[in-house]
Biotite code that builds the C-alpha atoms (Angstrom):
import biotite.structure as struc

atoms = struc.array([
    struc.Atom([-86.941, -39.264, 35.962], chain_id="A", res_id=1, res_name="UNK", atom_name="CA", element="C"),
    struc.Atom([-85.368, -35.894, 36.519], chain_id="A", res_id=2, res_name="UNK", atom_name="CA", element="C"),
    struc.Atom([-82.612, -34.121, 34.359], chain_id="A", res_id=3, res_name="UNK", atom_name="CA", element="C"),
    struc.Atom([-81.532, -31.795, 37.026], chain_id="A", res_id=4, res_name="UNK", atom_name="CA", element="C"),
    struc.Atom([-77.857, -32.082, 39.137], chain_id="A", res_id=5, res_name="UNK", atom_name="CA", element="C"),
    struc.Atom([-77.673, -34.369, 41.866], chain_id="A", res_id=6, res_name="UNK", atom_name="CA", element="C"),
    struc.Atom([-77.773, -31.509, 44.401], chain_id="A", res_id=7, res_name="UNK", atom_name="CA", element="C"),
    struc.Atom([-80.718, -29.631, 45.610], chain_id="A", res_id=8, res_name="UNK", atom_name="CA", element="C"),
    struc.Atom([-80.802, -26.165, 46.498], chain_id="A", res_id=9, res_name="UNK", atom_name="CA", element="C"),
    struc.Atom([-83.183, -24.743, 49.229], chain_id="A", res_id=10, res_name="UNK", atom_name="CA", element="C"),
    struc.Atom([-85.681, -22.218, 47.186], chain_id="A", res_id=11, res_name="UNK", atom_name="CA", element="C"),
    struc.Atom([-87.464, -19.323, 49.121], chain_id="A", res_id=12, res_name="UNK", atom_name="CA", element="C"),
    struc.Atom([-90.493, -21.537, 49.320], chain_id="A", res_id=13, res_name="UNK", atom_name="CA", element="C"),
    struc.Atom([-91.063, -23.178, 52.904], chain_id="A", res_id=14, res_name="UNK", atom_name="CA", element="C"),
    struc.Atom([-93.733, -24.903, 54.930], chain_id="A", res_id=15, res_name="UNK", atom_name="CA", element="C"),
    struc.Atom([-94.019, -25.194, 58.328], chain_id="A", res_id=16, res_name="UNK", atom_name="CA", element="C"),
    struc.Atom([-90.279, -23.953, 58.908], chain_id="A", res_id=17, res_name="UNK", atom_name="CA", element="C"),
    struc.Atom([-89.223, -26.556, 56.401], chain_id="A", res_id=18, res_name="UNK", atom_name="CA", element="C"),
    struc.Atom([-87.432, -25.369, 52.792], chain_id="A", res_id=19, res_name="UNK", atom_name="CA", element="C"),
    struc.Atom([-89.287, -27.298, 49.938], chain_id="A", res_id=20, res_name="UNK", atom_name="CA", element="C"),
    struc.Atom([-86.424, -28.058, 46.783], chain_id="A", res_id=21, res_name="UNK", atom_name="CA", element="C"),
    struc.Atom([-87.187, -28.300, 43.430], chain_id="A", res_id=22, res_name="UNK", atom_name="CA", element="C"),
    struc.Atom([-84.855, -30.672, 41.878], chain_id="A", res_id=23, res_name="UNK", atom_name="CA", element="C"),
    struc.Atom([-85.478, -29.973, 37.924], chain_id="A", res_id=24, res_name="UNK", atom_name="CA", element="C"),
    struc.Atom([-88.347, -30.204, 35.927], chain_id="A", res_id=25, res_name="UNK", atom_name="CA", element="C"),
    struc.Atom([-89.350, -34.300, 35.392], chain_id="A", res_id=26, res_name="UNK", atom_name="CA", element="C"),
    struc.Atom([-91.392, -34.738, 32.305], chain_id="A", res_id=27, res_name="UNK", atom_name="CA", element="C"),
    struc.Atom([-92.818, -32.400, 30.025], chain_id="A", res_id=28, res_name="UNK", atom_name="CA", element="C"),
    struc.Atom([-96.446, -32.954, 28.762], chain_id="A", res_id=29, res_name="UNK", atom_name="CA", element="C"),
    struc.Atom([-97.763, -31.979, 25.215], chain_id="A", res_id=30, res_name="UNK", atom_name="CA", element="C"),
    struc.Atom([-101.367, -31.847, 23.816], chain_id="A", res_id=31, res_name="UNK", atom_name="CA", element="C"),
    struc.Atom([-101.213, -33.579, 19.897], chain_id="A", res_id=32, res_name="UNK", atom_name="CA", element="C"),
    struc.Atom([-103.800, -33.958, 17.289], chain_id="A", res_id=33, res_name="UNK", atom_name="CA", element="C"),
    struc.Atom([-102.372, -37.205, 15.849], chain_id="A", res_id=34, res_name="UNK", atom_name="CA", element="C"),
    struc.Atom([-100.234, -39.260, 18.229], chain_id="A", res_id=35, res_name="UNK", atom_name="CA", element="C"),
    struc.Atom([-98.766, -41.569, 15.576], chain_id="A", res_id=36, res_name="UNK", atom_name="CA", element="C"),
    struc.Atom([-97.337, -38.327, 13.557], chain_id="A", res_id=37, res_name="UNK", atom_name="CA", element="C"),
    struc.Atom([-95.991, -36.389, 16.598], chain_id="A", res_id=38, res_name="UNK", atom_name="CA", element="C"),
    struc.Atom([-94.502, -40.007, 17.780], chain_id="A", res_id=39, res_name="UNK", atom_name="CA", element="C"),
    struc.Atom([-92.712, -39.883, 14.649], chain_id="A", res_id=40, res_name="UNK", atom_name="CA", element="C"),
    struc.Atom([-91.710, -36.561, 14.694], chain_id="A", res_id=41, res_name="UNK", atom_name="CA", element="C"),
    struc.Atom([-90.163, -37.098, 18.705], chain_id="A", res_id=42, res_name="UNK", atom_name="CA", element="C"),
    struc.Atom([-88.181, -40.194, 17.571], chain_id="A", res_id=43, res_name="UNK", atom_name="CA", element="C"),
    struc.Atom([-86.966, -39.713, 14.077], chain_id="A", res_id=44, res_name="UNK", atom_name="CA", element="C"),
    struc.Atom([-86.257, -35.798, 15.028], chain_id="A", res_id=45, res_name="UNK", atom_name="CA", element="C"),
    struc.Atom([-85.341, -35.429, 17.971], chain_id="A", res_id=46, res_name="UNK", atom_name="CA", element="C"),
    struc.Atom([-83.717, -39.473, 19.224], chain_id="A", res_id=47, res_name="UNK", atom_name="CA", element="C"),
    struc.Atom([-86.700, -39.988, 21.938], chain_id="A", res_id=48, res_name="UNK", atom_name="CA", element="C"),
    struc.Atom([-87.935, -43.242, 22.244], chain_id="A", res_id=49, res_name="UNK", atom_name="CA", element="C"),
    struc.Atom([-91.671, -44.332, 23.169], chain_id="A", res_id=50, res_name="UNK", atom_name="CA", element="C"),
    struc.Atom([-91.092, -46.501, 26.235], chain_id="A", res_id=51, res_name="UNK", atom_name="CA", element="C"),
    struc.Atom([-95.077, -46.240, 27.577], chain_id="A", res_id=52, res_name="UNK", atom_name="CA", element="C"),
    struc.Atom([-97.631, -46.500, 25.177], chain_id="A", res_id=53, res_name="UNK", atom_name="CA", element="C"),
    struc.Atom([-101.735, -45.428, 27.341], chain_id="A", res_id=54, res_name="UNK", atom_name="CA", element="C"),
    struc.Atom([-103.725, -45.692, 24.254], chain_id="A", res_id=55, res_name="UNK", atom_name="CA", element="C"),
    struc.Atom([-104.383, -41.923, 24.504], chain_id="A", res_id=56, res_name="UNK", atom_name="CA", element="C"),
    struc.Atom([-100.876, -40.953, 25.442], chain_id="A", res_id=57, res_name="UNK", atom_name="CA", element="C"),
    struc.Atom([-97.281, -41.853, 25.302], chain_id="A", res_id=58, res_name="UNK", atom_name="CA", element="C"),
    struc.Atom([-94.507, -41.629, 27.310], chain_id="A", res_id=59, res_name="UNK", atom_name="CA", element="C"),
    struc.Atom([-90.750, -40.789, 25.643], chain_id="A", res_id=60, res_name="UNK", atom_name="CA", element="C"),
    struc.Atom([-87.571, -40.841, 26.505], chain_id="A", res_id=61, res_name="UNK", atom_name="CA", element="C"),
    struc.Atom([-84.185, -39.954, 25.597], chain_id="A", res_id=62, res_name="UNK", atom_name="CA", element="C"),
    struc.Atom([-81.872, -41.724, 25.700], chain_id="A", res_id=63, res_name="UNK", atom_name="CA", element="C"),
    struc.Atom([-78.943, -39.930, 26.428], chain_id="A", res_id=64, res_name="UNK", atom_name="CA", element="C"),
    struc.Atom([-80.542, -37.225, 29.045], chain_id="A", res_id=65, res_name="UNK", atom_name="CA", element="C"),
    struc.Atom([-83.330, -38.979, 30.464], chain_id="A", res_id=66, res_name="UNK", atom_name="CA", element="C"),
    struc.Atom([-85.365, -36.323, 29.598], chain_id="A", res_id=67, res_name="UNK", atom_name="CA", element="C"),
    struc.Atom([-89.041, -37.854, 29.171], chain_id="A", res_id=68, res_name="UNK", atom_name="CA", element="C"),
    struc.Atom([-91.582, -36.339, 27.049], chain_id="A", res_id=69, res_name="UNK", atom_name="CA", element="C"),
    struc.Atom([-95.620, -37.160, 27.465], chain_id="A", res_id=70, res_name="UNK", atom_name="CA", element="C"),
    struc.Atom([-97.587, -36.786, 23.677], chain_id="A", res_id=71, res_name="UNK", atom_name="CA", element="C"),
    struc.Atom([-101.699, -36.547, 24.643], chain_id="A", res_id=72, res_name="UNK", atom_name="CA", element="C"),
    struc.Atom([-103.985, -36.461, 22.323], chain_id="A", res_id=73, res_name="UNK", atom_name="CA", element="C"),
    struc.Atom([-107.026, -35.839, 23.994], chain_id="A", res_id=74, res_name="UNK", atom_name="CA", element="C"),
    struc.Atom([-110.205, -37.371, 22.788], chain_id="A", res_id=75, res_name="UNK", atom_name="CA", element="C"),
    struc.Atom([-112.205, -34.182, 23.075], chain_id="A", res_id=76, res_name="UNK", atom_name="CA", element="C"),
    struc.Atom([-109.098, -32.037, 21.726], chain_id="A", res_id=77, res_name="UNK", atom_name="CA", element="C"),
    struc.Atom([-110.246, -28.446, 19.218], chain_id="A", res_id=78, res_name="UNK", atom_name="CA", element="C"),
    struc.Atom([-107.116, -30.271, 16.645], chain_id="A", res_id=79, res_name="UNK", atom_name="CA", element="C"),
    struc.Atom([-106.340, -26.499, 16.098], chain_id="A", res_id=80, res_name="UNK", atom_name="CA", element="C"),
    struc.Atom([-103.015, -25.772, 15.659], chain_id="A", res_id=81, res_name="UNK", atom_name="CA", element="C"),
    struc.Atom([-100.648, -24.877, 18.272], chain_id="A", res_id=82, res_name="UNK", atom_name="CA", element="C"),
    struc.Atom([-100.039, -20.909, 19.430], chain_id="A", res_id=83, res_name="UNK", atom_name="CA", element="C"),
    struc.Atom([-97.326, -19.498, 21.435], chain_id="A", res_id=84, res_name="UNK", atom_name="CA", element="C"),
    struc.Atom([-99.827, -16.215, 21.679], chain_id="A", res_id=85, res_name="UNK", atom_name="CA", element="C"),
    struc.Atom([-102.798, -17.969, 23.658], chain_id="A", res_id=86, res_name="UNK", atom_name="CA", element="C"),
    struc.Atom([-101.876, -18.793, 27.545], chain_id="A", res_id=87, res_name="UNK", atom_name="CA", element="C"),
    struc.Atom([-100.208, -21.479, 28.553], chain_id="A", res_id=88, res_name="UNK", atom_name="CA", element="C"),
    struc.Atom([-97.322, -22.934, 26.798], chain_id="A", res_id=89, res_name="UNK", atom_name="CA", element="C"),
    struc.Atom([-94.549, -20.244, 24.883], chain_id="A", res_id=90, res_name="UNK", atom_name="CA", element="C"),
    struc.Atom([-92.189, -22.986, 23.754], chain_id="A", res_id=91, res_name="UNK", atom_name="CA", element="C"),
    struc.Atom([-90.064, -25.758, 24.867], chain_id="A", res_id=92, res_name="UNK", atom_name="CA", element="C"),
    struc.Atom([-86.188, -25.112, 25.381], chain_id="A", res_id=93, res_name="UNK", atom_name="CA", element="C"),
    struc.Atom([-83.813, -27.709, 25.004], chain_id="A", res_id=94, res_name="UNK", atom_name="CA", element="C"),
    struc.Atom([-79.837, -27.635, 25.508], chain_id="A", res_id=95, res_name="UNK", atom_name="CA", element="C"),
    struc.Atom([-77.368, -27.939, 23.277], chain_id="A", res_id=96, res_name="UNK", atom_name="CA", element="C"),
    struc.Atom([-73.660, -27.968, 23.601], chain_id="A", res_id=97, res_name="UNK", atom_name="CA", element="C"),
    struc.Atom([-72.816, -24.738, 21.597], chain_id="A", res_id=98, res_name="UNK", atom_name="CA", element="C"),
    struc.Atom([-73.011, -22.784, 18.425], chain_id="A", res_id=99, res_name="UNK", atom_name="CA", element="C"),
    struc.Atom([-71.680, -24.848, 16.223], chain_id="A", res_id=100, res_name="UNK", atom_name="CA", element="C"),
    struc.Atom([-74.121, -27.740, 17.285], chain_id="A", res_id=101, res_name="UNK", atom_name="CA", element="C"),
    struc.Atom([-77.265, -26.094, 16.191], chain_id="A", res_id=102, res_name="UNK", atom_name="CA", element="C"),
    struc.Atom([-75.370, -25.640, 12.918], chain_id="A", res_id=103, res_name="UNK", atom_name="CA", element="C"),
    struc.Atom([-75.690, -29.404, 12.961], chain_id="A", res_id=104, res_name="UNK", atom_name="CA", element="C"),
    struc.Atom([-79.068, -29.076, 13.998], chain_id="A", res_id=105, res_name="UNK", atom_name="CA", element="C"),
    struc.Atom([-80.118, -26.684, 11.235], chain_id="A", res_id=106, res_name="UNK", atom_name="CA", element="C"),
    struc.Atom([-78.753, -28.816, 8.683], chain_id="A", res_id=107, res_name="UNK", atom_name="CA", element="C"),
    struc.Atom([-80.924, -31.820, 9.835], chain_id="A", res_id=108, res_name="UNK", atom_name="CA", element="C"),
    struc.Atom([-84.103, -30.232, 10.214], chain_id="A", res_id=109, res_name="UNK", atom_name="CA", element="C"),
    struc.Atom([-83.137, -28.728, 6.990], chain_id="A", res_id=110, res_name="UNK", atom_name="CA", element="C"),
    struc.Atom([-82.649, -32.329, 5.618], chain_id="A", res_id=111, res_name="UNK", atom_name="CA", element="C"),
    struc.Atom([-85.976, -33.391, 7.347], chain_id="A", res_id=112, res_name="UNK", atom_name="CA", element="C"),
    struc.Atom([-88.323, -30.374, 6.122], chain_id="A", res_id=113, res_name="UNK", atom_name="CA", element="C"),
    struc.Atom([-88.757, -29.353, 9.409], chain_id="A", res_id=114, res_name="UNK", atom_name="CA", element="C"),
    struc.Atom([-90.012, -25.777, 9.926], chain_id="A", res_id=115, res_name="UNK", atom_name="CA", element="C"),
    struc.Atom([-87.250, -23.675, 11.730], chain_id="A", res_id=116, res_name="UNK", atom_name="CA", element="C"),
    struc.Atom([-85.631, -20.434, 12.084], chain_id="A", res_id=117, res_name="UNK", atom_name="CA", element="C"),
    struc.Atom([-82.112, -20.209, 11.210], chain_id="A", res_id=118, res_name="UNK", atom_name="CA", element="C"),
    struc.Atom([-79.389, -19.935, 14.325], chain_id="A", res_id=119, res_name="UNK", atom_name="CA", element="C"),
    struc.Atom([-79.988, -16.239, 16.488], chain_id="A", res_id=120, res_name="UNK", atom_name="CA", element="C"),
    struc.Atom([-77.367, -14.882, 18.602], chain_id="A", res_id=121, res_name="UNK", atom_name="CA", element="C"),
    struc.Atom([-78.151, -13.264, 21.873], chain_id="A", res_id=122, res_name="UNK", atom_name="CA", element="C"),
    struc.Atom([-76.805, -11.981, 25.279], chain_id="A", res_id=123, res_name="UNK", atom_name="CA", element="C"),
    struc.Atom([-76.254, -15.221, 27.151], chain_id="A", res_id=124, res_name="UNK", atom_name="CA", element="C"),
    struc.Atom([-76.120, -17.612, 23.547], chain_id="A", res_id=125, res_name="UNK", atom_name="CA", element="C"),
    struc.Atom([-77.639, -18.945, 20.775], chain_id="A", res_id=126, res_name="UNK", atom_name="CA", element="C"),
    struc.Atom([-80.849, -20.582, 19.599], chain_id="A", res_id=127, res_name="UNK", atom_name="CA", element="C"),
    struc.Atom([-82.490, -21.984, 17.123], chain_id="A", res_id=128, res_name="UNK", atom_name="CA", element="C"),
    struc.Atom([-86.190, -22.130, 16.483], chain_id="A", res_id=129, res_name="UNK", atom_name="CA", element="C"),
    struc.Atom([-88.324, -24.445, 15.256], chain_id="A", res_id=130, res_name="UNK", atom_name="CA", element="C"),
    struc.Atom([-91.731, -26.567, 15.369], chain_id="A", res_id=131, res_name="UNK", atom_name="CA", element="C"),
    struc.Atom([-93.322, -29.652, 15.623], chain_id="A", res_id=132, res_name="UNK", atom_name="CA", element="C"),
    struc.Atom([-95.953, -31.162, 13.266], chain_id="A", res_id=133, res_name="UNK", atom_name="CA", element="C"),
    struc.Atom([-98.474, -29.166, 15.680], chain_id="A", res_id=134, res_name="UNK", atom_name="CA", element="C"),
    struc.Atom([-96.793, -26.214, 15.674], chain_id="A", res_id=135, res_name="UNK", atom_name="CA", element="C"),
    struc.Atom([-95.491, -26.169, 18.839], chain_id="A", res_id=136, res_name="UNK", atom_name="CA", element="C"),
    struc.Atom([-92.429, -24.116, 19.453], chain_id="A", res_id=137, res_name="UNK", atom_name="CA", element="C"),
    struc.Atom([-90.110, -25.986, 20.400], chain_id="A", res_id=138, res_name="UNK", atom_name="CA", element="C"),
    struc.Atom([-85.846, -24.457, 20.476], chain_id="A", res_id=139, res_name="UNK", atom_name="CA", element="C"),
    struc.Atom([-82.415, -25.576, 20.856], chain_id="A", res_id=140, res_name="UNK", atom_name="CA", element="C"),
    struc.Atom([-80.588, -23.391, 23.012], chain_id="A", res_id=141, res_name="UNK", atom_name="CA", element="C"),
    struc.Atom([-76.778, -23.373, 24.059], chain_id="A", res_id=142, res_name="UNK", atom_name="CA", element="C"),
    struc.Atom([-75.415, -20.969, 26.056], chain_id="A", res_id=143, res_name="UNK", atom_name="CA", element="C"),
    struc.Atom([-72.260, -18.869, 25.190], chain_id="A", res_id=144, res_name="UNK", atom_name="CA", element="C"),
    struc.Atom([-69.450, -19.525, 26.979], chain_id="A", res_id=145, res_name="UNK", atom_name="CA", element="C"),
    struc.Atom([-70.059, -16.579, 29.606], chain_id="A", res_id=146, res_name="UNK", atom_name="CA", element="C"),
    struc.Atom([-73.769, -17.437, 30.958], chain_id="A", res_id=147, res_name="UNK", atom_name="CA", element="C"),
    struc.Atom([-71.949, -21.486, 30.762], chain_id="A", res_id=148, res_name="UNK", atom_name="CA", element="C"),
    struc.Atom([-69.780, -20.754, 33.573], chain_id="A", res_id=149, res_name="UNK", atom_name="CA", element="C"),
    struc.Atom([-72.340, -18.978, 35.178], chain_id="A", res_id=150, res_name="UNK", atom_name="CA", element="C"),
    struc.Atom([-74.133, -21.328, 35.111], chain_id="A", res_id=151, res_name="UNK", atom_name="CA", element="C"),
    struc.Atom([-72.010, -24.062, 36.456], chain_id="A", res_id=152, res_name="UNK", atom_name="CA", element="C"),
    struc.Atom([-70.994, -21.734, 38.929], chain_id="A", res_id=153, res_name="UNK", atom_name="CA", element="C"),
    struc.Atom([-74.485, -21.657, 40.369], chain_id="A", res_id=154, res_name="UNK", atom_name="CA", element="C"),
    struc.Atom([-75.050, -25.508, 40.482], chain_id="A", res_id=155, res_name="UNK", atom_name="CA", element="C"),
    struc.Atom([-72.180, -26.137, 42.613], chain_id="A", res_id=156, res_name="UNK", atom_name="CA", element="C"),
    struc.Atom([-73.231, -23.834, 45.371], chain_id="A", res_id=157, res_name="UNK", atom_name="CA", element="C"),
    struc.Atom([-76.265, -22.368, 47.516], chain_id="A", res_id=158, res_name="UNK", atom_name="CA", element="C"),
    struc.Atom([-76.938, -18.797, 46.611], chain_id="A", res_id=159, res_name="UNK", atom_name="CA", element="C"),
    struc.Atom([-79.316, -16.295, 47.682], chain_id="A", res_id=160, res_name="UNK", atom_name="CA", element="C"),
    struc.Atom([-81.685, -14.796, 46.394], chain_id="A", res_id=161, res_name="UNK", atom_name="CA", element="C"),
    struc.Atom([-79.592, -11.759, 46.393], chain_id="A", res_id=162, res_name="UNK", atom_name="CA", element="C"),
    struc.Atom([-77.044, -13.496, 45.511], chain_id="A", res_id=163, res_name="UNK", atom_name="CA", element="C"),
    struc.Atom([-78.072, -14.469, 42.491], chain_id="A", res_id=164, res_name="UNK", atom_name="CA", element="C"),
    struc.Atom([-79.380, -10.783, 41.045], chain_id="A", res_id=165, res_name="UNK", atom_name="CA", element="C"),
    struc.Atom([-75.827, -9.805, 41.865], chain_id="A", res_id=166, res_name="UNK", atom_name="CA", element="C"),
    struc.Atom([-74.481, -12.668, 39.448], chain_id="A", res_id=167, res_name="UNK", atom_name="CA", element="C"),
    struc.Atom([-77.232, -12.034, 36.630], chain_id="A", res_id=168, res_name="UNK", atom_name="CA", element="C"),
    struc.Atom([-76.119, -7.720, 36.906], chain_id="A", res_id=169, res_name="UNK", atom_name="CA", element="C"),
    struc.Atom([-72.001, -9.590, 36.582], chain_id="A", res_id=170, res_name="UNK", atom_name="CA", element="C"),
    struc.Atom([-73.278, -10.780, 33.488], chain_id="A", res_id=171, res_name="UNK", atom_name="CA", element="C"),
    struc.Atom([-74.290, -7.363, 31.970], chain_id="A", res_id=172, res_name="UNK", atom_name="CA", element="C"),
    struc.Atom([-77.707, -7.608, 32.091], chain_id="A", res_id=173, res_name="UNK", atom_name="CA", element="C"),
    struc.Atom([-78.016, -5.125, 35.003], chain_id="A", res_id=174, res_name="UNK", atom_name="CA", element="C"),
    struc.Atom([-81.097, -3.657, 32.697], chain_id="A", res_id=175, res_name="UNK", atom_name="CA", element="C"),
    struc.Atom([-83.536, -6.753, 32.982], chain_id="A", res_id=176, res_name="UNK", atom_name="CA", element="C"),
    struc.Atom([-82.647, -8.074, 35.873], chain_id="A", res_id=177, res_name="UNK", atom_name="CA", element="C"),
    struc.Atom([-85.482, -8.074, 38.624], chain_id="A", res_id=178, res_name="UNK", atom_name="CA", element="C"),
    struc.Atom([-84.509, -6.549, 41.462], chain_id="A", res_id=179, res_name="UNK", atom_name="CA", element="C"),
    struc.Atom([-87.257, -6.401, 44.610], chain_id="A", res_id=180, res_name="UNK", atom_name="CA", element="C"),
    struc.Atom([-88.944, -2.946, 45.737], chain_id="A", res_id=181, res_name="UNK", atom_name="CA", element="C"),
])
């Protein structure tokens, strides 16, 4: 199940004369050491809910975004905790409405003893860090109101690339955005 808008845009990727979309990410899949502790983290955390149980993995949902999350824990698996520094994973983003949300949020994982980092402010919104019984980063993030319509902006129309460097310098971040040689 994806958590993407209904409409597809064309990317720069094609085959055979024929634009491949990408229509938002599905499922998201994450290594544990104990499947029965992360479980309980995802549901009584976060709201997911196990709908698929494999033995080795499980498959969970939520409820109110659709957004499914995949816990492994692999038989063979080091059990070492959980580093944003080695390859592979940096941390898991997921949306809030706005600032005043993740004050909610704080207070809960407060209330839960969950490891976090208090509410940061930055160009385009606001986060808040924090991790799972793994370690693995995970963040609430809500956009301020700017980078919002921005964003809205670009899911109701096709853009090009070009296009859409012009809109990320509109936003003031002319000195990171990546512009081609």
């Amino acid at each position: 199940m994806t958590t993407s808008p209904e409409q597809a845009h064309e990317t720069a990727a094609a085959t055979d004369d024929a634009a491949l979309t990408l229509r938002g990410v599905d499922h998201v899949s994450l290594t544990a050491t104990n499947l029965s502790i992360s479980a309980q983290f995802y549901t009584e955390v976060l709201g997911f809910t196990v709908v698929l149980d494999f033995g080795c993995a499980l498959a969970c949902m939520h409820k109110t975004t659709g957004f499914t999350l995949s816990l492994i824990q692999h038989p063979d698996g080091t059990g070492t905790r959980f580093t944003h520094r080695q390859t592979g994973l940096d941390h898991l983003a997921l949306t809030a409405r706005n600032r005043a949300e993740l004050l909610d949020w704080e207070q809960r994982l407060r209330e839960l003893d969950v490891e976090f980092t208090p509410v940061r402010d930055s160009e385009l919104g606001h986060h808040l860090n924090f991790r799972d019984p793994d370690g693995i980063a995970l963040e609430f993030y809500a956009p301020n109101d700017r980078f919002a319509a921005a964003l809205d902006e670009l899911r109701s129309r096709k853009f090009s690339d070009e296009d859409l460097l012009d809109a990320a310098e509109r936003l003031g971040l002319g000195a990171y955005v990546a512009r081609r040689i």
